[in-house]
MARTORDREN-656301 format. One record per atom (N, C-alpha, C, O, CB): atom name; x, z, y; residue in one letter. Coordinates in steps of 0.05 Angstrom, whole numbers, plus 5000, padded with zeros to 4 digits. Glycine has a CB too. Layout:
! residues N
    a      u      w      v   r
   CA      X      Z      Y   A
...
//
This chain:
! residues 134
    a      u      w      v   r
    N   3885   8848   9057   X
   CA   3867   8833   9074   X
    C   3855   8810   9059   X
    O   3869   8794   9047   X
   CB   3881   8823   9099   X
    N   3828   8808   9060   X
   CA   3813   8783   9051   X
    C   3825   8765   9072   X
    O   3838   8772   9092   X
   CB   3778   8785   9052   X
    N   3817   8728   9060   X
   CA   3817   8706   9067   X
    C   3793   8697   9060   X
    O   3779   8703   9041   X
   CB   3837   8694   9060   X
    N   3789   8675   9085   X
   CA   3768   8658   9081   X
    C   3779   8631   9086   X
    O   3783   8620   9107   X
   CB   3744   8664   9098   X
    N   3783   8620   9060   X
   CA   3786   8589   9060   X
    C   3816   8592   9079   X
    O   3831   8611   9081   X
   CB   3754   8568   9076   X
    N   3817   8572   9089   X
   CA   3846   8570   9111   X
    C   3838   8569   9141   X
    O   3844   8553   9159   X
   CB   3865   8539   9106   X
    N   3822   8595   9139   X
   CA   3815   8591   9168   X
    C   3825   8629   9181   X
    O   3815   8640   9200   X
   CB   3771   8580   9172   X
    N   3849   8641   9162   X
   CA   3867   8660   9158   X
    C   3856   8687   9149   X
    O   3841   8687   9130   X
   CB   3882   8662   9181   X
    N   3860   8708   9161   X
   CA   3851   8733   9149   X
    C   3823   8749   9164   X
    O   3814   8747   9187   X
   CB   3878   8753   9149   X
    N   3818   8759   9148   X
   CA   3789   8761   9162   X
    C   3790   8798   9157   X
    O   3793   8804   9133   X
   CB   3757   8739   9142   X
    N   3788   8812   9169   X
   CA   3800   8840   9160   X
    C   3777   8862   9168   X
    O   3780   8886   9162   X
   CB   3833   8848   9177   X
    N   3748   8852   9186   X
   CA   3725   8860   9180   X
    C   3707   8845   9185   X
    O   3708   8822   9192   X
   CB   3719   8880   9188   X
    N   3683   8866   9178   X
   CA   3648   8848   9176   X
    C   3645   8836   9206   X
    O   3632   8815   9209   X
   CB   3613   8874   9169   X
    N   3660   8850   9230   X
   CA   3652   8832   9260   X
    C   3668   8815   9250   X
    O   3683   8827   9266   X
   CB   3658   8841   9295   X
    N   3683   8797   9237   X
   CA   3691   8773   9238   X
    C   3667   8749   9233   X
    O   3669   8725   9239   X
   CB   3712   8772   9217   X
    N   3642   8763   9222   X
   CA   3625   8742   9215   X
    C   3613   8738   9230   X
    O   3603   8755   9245   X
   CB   3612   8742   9198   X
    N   3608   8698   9230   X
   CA   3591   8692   9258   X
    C   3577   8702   9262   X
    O   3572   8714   9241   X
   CB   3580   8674   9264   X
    N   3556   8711   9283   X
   CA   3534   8725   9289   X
    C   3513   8701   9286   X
    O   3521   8678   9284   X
   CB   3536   8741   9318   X
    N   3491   8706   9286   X
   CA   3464   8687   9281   X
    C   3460   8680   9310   X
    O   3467   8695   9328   X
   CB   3434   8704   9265   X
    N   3446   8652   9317   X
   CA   3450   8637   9337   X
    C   3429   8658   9365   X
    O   3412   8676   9365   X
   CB   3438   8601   9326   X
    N   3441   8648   9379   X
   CA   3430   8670   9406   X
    C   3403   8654   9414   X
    O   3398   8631   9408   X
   CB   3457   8671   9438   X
    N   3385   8669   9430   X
   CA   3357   8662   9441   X
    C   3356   8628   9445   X
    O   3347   8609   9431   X
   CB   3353   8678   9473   X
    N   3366   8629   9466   X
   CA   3372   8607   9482   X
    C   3380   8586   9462   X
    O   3365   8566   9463   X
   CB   3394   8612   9503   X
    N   3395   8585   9448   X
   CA   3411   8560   9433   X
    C   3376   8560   9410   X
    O   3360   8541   9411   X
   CB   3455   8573   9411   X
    N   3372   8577   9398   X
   CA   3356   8578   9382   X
    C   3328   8559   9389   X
    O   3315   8542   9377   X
   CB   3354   8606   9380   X
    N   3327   8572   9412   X
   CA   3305   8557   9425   X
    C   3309   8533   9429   X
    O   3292   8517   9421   X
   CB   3298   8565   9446   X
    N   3328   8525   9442   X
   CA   3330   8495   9449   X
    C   3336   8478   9423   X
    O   3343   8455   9427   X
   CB   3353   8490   9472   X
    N   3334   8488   9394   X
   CA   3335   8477   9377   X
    C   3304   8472   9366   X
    O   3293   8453   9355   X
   CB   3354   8489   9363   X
    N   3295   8497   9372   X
   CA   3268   8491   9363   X
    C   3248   8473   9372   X
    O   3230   8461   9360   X
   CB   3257   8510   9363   X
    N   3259   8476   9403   X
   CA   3246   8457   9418   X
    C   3245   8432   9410   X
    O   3223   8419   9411   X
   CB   3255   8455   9440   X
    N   3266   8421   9401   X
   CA   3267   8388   9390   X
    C   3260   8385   9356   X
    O   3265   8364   9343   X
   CB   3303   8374   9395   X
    N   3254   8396   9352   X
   CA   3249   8400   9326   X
    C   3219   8377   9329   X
    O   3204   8380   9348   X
   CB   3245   8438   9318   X
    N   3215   8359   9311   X
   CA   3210   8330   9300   X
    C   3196   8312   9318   X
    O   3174   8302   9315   X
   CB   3194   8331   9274   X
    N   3213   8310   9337   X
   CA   3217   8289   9357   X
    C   3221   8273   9349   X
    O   3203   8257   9354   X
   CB   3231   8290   9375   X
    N   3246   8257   9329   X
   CA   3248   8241   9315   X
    C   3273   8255   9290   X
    O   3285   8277   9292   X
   CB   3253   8214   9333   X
    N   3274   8237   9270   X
   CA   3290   8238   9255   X
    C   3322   8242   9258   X
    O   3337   8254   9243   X
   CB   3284   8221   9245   X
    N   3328   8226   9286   X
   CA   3355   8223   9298   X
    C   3361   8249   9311   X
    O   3384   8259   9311   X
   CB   3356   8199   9319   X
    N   3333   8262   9325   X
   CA   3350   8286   9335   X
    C   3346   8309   9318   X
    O   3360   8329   9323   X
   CB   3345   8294   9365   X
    N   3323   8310   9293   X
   CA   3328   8336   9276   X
    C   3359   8331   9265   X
    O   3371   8351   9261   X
   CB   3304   8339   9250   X
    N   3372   8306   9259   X
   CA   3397   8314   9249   X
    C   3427   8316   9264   X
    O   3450   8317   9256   X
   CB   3399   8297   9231   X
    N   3410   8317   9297   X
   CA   3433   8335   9314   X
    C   3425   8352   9314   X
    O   3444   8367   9309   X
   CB   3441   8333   9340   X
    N   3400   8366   9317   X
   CA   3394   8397   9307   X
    C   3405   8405   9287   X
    O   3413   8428   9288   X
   CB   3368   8404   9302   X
    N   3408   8393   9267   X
   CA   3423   8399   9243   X
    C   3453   8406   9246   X
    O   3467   8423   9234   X
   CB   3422   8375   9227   X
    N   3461   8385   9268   X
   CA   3489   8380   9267   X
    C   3497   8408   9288   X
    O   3518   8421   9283   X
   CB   3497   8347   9280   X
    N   3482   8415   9308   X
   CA   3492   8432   9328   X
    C   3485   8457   9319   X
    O   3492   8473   9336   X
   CB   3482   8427   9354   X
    N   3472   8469   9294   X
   CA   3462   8489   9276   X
    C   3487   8491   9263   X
    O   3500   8510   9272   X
   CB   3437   8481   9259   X
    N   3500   8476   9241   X
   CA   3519   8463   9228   X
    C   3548   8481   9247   X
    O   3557   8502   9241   X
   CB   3514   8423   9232   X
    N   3554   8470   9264   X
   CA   3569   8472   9292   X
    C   3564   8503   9302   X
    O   3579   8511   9319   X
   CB   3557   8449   9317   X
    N   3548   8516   9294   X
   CA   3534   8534   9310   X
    C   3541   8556   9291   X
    O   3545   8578   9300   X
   CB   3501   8528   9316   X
    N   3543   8553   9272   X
   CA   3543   8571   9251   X
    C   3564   8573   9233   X
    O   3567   8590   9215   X
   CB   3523   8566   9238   X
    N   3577   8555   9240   X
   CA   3603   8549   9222   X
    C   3630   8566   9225   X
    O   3634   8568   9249   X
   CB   3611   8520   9228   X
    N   3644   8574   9215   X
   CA   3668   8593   9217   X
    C   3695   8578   9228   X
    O   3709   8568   9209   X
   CB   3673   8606   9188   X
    N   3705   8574   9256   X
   CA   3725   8554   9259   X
    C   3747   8570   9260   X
    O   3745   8595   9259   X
   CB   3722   8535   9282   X
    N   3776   8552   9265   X
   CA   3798   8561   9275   X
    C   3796   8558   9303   X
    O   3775   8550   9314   X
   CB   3820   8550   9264   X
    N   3817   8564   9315   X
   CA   3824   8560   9348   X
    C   3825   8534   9349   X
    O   3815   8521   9367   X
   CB   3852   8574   9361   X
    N   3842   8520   9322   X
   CA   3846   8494   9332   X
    C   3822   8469   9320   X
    O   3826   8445   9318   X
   CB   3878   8487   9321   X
    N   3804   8479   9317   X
   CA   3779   8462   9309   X
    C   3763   8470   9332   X
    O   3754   8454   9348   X
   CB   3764   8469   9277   X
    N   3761   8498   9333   X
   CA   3745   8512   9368   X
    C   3754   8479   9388   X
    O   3740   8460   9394   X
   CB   3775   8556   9388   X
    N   3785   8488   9395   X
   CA   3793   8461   9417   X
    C   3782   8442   9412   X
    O   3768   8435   9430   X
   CB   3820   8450   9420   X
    N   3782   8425   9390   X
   CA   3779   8400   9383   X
    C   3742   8399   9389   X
    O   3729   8381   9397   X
   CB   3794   8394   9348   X
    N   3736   8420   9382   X
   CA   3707   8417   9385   X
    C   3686   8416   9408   X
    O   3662   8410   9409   X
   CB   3700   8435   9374   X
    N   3711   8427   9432   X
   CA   3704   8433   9447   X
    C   3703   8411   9467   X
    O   3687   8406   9485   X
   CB   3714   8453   9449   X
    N   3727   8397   9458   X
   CA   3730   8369   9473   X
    C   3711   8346   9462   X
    O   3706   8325   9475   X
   CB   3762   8358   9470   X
    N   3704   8350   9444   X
   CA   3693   8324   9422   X
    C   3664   8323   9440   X
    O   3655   8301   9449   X
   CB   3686   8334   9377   X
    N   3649   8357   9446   X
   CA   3628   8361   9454   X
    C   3620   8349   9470   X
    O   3602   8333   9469   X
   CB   3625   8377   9456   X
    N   3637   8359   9499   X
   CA   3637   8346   9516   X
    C   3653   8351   9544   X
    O   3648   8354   9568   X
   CB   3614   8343   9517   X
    N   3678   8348   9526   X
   CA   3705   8355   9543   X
    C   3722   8332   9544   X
    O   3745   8335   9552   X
   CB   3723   8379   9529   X
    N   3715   8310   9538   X
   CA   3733   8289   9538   X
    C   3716   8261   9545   X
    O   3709   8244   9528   X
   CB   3749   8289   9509   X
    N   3713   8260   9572   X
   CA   3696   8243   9580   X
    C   3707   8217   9575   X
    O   3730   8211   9582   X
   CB   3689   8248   9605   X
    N   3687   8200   9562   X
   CA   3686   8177   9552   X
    C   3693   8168   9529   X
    O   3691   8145   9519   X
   CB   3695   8167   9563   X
    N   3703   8195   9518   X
   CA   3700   8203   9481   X
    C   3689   8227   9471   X
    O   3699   8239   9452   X
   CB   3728   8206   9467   X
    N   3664   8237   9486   X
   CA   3657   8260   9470   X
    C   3628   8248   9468   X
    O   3619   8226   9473   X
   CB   3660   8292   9486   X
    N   3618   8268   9458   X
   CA   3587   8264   9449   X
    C   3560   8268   9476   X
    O   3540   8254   9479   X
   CB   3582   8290   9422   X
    N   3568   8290   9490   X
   CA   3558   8280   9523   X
    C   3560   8245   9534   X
    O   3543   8232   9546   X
   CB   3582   8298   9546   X
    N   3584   8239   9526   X
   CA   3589   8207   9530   X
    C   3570   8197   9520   X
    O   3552   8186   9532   X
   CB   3613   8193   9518   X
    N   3572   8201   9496   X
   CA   3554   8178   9479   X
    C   3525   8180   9476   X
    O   3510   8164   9465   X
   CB   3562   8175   9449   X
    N   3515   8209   9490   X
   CA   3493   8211   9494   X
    C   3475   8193   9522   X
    O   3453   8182   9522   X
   CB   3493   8240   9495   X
    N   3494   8194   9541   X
   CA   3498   8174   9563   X
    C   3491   8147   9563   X
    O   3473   8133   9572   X
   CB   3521   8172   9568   X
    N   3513   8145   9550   X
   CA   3505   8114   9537   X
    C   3479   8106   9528   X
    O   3466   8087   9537   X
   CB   3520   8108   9513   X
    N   3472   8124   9506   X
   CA   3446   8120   9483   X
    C   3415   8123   9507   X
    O   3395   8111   9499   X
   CB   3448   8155   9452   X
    N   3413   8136   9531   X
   CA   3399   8141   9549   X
    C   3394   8113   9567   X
    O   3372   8104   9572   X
   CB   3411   8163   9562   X
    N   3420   8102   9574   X
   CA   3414   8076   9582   X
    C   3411   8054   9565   X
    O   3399   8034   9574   X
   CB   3430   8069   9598   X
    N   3420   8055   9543   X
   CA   3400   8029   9516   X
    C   3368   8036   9520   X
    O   3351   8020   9526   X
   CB   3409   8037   9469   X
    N   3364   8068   9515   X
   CA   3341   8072   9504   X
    C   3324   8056   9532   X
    O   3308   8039   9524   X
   CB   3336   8106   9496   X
    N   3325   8060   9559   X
   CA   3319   8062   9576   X
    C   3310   8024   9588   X
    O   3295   8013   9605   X
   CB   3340   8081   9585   X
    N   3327   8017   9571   X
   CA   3330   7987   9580   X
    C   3316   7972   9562   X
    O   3320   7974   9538   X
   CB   3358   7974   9583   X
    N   3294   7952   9576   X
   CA   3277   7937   9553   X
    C   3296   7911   9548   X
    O   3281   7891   9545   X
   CB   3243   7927   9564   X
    N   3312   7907   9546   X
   CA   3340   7884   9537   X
    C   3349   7900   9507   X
    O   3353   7884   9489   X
   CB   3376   7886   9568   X
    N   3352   7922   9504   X
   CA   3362   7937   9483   X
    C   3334   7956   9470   X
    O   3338   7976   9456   X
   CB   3389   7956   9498   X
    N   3313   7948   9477   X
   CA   3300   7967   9474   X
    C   3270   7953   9468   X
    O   3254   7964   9484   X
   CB   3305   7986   9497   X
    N   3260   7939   9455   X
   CA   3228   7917   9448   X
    C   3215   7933   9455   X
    O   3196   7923   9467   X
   CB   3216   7906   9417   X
    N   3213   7968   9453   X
   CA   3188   7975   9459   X
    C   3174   7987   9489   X
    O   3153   7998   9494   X
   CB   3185   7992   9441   X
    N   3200   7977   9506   X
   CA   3196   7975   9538   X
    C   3191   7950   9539   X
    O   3188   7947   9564   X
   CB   3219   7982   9558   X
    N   3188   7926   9528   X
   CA   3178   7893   9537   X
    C   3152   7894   9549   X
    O   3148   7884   9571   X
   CB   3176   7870   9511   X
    N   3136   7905   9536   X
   CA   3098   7899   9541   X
    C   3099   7915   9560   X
    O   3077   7915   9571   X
   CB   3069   7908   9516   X
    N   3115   7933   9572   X
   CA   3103   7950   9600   X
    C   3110   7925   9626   X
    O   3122   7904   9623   X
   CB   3126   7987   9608   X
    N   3098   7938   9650   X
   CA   3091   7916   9668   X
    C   3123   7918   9685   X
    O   3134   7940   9687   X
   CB   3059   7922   9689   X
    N   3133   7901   9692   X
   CA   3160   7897   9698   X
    C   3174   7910   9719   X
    O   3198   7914   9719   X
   CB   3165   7874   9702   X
    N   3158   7919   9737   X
   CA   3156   7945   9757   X
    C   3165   7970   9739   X
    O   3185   7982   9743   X
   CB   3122   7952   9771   X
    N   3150   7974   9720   X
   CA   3159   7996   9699   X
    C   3182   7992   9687   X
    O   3202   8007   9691   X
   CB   3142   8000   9678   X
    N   3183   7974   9672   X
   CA   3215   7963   9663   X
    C   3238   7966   9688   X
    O   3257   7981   9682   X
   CB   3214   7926   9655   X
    N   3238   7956   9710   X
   CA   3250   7963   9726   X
    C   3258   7984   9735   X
    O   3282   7986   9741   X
   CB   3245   7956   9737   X
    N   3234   8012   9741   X
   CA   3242   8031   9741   X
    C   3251   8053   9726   X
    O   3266   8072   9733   X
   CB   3234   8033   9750   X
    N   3240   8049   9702   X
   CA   3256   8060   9673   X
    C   3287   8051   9674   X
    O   3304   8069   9676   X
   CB   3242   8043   9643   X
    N   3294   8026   9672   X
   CA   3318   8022   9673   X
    C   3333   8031   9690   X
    O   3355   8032   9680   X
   CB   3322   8002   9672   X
    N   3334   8042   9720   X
   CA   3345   8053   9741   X
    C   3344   8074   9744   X
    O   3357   8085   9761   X
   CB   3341   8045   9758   X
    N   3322   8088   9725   X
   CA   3328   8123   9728   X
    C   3346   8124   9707   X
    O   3365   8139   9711   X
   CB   3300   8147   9722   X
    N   3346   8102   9670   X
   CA   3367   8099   9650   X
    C   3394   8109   9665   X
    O   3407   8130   9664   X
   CB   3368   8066   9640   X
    N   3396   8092   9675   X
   CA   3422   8074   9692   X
    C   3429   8110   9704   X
    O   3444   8126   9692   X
   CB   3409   8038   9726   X
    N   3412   8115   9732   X
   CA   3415   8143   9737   X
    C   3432   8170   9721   X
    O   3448   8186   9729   X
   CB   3391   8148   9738   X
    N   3420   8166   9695   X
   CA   3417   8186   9682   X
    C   3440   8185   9667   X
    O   3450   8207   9663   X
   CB   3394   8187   9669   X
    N   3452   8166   9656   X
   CA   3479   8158   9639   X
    C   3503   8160   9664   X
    O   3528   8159   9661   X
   CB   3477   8121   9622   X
    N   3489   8164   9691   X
   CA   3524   8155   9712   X
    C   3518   8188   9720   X
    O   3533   8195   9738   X
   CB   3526   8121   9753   X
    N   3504   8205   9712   X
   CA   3517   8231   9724   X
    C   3524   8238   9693   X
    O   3547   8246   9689   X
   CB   3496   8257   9744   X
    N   3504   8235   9666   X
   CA   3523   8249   9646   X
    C   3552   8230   9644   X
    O   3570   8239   9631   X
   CB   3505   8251   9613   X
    N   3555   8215   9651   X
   CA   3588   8205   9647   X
    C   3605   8209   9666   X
    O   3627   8199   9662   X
   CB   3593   8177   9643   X
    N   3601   8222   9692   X
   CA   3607   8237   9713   X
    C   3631   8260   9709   X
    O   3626   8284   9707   X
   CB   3580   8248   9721   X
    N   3654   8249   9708   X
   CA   3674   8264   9697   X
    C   3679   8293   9706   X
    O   3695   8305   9692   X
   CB   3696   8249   9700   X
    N   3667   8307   9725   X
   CA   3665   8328   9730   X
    C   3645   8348   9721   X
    O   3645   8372   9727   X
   CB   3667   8326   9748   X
    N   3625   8330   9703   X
   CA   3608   8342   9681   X
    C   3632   8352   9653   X
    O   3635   8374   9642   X
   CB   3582   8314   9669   X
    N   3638   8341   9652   X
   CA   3667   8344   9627   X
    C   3688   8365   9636   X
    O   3702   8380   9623   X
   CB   3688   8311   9624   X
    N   3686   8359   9667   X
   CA   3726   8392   9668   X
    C   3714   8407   9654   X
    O   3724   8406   9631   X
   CB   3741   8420   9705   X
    N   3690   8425   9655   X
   CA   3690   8458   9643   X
    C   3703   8459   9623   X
    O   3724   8472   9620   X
   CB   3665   8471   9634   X
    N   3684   8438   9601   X
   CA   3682   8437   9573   X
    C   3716   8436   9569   X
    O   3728   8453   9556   X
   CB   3663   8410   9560   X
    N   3728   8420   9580   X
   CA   3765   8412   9580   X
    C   3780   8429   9588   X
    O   3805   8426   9584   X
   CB   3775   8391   9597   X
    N   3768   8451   9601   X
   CA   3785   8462   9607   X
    C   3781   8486   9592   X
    O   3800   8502   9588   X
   CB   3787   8461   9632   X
    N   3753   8491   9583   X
   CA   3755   8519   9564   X
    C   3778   8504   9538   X
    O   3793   8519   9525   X
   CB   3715   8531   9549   X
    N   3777   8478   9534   X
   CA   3793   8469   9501   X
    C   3818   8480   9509   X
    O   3833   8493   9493   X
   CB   3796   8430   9491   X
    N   3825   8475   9538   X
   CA   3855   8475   9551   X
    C   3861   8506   9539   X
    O   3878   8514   9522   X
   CB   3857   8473   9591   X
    N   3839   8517   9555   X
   CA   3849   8547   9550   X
    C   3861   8560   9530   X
    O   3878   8578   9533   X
   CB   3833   8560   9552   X
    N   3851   8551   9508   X
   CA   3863   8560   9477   X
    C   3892   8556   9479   X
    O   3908   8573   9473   X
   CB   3851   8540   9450   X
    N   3898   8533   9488   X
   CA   3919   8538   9475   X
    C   3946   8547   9503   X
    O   3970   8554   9499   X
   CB   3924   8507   9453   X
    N   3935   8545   9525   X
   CA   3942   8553   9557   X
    C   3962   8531   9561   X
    O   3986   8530   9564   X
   CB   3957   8588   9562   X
    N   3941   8512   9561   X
   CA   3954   8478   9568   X
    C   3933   8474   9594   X
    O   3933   8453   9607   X
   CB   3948   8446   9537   X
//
């Protein structure tokens, strides 16, 4: 039996990842040069997407994603939604008229309290669970 790296025996060609599905594909393309910050989560979730894991990097990955609310990357996307959102953290919401500032900031605000909404997170936690039937 072949090996690949320490991620154990690999004993045929279906062991190799398959190329990314419609959907994922698309929603990568979609963001494609929006800014610099998110071509290199496109990068990163391509990266992620394509990469050959173990079970126990699968778990870890699965929680990092957004299975471990208030330490995964759903979290911190949350977060980054209400900076962006708020002209206190944000100079280029100042010159809009303060009605606007106001309501930018409260859909922000909105938008970071359901992605940090810990029942956005069971699935993801509980598929990590599953691996290992914890």
């Amino acid at each position: 039996m072949a090996t690949v790296d320490s991620y154990g025996p690999v004993h045929t060609a279906g062991n190799a990842v398959p190329p990314l599905d419609d959907d994922l594909a698309g929603a990568l393309e979609d963001l494609a040069g929006v800014h610099e910050g998110i071509d290199l989560i496109r990068d990163g979730i391509r990266l992620l997407a394509d990469d050959l894991h173990t079970t126990d990097s699968t778990q870890t990955l699965l929680a990092t994603l957004a299975g471990s609310a208030g330490a995964d990357v759903i979290t911190a996307i949350g977060h980054l939604v209400a900076r962006l959102a708020n002209a206190d953290h944000n100079p280029a919401l100042r010159a809009l008229p303060l009605d606007v500032q106001k309501a930018t900031l409260l859909r922000g605000e909105q938008a970071a309290h359901h992605l940090l909404d810990t029942r956005l997170h069971q699935s993801a936690s509980e598929a990590s669970a599953a691996i290992t039937g914890t």
